[in-house]
N, C-alpha and C positions, 0 to 999 in steps of 0.2 A: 357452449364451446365457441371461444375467438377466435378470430386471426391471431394468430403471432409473428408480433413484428417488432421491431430494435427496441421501439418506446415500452412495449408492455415487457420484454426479455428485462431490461435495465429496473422497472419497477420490482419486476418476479427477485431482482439481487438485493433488495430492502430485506433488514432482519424482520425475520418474523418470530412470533410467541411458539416455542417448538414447544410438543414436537415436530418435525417435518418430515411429513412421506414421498419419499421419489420413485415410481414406478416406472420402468421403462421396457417395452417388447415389440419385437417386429411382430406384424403383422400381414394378414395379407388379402388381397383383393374377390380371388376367387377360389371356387372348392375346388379341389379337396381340402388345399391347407389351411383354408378361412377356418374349416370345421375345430381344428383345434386350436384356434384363437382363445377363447372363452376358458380353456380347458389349462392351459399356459399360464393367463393373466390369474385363474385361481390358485396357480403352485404359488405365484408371486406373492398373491397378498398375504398366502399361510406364512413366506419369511417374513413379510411388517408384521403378523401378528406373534410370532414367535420376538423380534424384536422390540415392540412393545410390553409385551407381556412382562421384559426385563424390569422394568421402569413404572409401567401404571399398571393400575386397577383392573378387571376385568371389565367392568361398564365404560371405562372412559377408553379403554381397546375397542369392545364394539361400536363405540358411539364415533371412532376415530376413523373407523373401518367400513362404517355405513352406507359411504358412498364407492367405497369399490365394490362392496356386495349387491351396492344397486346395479353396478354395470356390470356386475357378472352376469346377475338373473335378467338382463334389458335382451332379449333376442334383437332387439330392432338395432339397438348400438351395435353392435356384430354384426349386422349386414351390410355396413356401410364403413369399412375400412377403408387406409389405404396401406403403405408400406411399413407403416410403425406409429406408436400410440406409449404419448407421454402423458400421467396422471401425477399431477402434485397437492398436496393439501396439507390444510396446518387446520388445527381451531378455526380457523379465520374463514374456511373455505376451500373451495376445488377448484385447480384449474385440470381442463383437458384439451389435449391438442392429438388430429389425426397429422402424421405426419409424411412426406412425400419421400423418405427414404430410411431404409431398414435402418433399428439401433438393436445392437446387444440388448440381451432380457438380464434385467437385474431390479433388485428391489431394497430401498437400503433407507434408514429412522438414523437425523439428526438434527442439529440444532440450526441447520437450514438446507433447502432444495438442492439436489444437485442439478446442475444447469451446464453443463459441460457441451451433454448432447445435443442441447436445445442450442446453445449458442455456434455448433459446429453447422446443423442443419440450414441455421438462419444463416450465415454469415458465407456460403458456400457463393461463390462469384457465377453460379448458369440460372439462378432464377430469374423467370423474366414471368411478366404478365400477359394477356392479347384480349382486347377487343374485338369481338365478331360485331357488325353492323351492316344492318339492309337501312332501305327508309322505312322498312316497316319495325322493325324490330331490334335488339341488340341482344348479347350476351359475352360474359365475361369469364377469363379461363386464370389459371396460374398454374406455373409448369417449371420444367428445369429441363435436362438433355435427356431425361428418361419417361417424361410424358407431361400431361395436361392434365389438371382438372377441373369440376366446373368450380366457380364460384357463388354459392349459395345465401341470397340474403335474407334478412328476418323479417325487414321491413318491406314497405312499397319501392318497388324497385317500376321504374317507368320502362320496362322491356319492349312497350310498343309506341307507336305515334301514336295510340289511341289514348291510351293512358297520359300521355305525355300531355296532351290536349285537353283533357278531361277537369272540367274545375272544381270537380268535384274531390280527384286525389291528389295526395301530395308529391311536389315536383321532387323530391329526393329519393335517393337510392337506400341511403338506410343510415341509421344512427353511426358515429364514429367506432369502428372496431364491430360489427356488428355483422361480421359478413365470416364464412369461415370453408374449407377447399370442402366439397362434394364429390362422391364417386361421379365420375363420366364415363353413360355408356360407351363400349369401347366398338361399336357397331353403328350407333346412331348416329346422326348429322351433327355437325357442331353447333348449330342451331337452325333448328327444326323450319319446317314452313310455317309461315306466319301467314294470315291472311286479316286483312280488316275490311272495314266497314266504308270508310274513306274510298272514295274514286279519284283517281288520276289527282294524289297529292302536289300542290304545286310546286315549284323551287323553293319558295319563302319557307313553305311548311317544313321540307325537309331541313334546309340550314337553318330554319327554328329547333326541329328534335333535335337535329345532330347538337346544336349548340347548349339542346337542357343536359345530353348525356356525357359530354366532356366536362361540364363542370360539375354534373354529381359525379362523374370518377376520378377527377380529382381530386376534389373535396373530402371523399367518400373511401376513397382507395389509392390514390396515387400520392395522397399527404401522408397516410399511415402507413404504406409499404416501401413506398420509394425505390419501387420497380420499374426497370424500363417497359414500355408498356409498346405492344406490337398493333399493329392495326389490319386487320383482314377484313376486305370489304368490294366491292368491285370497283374497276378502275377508275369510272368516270364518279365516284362519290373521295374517293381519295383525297382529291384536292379541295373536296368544299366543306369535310371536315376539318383536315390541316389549316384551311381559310378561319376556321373559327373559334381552331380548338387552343387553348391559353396551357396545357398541360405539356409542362417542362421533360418530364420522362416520357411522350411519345417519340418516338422514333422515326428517324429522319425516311427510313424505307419498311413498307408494309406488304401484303400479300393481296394482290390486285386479283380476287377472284370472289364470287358468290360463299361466302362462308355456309348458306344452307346447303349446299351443295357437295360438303366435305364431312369425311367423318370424323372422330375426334383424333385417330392415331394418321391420318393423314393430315390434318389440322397440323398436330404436333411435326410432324415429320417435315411439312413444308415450313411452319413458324423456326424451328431451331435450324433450317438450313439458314436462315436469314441470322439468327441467333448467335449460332456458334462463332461466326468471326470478330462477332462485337463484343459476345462476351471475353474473349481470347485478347483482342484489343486493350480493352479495360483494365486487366491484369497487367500488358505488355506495357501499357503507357506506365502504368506506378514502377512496375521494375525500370523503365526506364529514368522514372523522377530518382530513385531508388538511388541506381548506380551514378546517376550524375549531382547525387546528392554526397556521396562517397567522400571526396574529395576536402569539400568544406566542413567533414565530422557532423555532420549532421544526416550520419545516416550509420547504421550497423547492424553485424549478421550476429553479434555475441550475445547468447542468453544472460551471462553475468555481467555486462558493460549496459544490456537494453534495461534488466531488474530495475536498477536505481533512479532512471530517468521514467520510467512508467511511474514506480512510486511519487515522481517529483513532475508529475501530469505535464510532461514534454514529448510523451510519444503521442504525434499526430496519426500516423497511421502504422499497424503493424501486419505483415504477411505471414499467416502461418503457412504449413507445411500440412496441406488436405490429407497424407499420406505417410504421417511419421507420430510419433508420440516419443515422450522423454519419462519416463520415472523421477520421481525425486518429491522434496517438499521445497516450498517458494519461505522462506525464513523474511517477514518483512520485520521483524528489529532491527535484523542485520544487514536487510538488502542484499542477502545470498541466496543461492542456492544449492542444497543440498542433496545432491545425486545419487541415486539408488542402483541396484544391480535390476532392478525387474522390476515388474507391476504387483510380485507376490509376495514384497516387502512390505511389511506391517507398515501404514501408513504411507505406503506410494500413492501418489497423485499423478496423473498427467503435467508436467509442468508448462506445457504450451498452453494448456485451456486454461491453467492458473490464471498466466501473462496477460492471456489474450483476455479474459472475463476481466482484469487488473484495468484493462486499457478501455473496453467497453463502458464500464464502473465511471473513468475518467470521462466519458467523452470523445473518446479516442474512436477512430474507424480500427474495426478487425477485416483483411477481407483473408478467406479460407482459399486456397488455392491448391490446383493436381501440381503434383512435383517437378512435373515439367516444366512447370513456368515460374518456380522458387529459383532466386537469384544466388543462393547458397543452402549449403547443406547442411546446416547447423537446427534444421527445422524455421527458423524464422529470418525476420526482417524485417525491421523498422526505420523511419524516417519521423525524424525529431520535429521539434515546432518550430523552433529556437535554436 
């Protein structure tokens, strides 16, 4: 299991040799209703094998099926949820992502992934990342406005000045994409006591660590995410990181306190009070570009006016509507679109996640937005190159 982030979502929209399996269910953290997690994801895969079964053979069904029967019978996969859990697979392989916010349970065989979910989760405007750092030790979170969790690496991660020091291991945090969210105790410290072996580390030492762990998380983490990245640390180390640190997505203001010292839902609690106006910000400037873009036609709220410039890769950036969906099919011979009574129309699609997957495809920035802060009521909004 990887991270997912914009580069690997764009790759997962390559055709693939179908068949293609998209699994999708919430899930959840803790008992009682973890208990029937396992129990859920089995009803799922009986619909892929009932769909299957239309089409193939009965060995090239089980052999297709193999890996979700692995993660039925895995107790230890099931322990370690979070809000929702997307399984995709073709011939070719498996991907699986724990995911940080509930999706409808569905299970559905075609001639490629559905990604809809995956691209609404990622493109959501509150995720943010946070650095916890002592001089003795670091640790890394990812979160949104409904909690943290930790970030879990495969490789040698330098968590302490010891390691960090050490010539024996290596100064990186981990291969590219190699890191993936972890449950976080929801009681224990955001990052625990550390103690070393080191006495009374001197300045150099520490703006030496500090300076190997900003460039393995950017390197490491802040190239493939391209999250703002929060800093919680005590006050007087604030500044000697910021002194050293070359990483574009740190944040102009962080949380000046002993991160061992915090637990993770107070972690969260104080990071997104810092959080939430930036991310609000962020929204607020594009609508701003938005509407002052109005004027010169190089900007609009119509789904049939935006189709044709998405297809002709002029939509630079588009807002969807976090909070609305459209029925319909996206017709690209004709560059229309064909509008549905409902979602229980034979062959209804969401036509925003159409657009918006259209525009990601391109290049285009999607960013997912509460309704509150959509400039119009038509579900969307884009702003042209050109």
């Amino acid at each position: 299991m990887h991270k997912l982030n914009s580069h690997e979502l764009v790759g997962l929209y390559q055709k693939q040799a179908g068949p293609c399996l998209s699994l999708y269910q919430t899930t959840h953290r803790s008992h009682p209703e973890k208990a029937q997690d396992p129990i859920r994801f089995k009803n799922l895969v009986k619909k892929l094998e009932q769909a299957l079964l239309a089409t193939q053979g009965k060995s090239d069904v089980e052999a297709l099926l193999q890996p979700y029967y692995d993660l039925a019978d895995n107790p230890e996969f099931w322990q370690y949820t979070l809000d929702g859990l997307a399984v995709l697979s073709s011939r070719q392989g498996v991907h699986i992502h724990h995911l940080k916010r509930p999706t409808p349970d569905f299970a559905v065989v075609s001639d490629s992934w559905h990604l809809k979910p995956l691209l609404r989760q990622l493109q959501t405007q509150d995720r943010y990342q946070v650095l916890c750092l002592s001089r003795a030790a670091v640790a890394l979170f990812e979160g949104n406005r409904d909690g943290l969790d930790a970030l879990v690496f495969e490789h040698v991660f330098p968590d302490t000045i010891e390691k960090a020091f050490d010539p024996d291991i290596s100064l990186t945090f981990a291969r590219p994409n190699a890191y993936t969210l972890g449950l976080a105790t929801r009681t224990s410290p955001a990052m625990g006591p550390v103690t070393t072996t080191r006495r009374d580390e001197n300045e150099a030492e520490v703006e030496r660590f500090f300076r190997i762990v900003d460039k393995a998380v950017l390197e490491h983490v802040s190239h493939q995410s391209g999250l703002p990245l929060m800093l919680v640390c005590l006050a007087e180390h604030q500044g000697v990181f910021r002194k050293v640190s070359r990483n574009p997505h740190l944040l102009e203001h962080g949380v000046s306190m002993d991160p061992g010292a915090l637990s993770v839902p107070q972690l969260s609690q104080k990071a997104w009070g810092l959080m939430q106006p930036i991310a609000a910000k962020r929204v607020q400037d594009m609508v701003a570009r938005y509407q002052n873009e109005l004027g010169s036609g190089r900007s609009s709220d119509s789904l049939d006016a935006i189709l044709p410039e998405v297809l002709q890769d002029r939509v630079e950036v588009l807002l969807v509507d976090a909070d609305q969906r459209i029925a319909g099919q996206v017709c690209r011979d004709t560059q229309t679109i064909r509008y549905l009574p409902d979602f229980s129309t034979a062959g209804a699609e969401d036509v925003l996640d159409d657009v918006a997957e259209m525009v990601l495809r391109r290049g285009g920035q999607v960013m997912v937005v509460p309704s509150q802060y959509m400039p119009s009521s038509t579900g969307v909004a884009a702003i042209y190159r050109y």
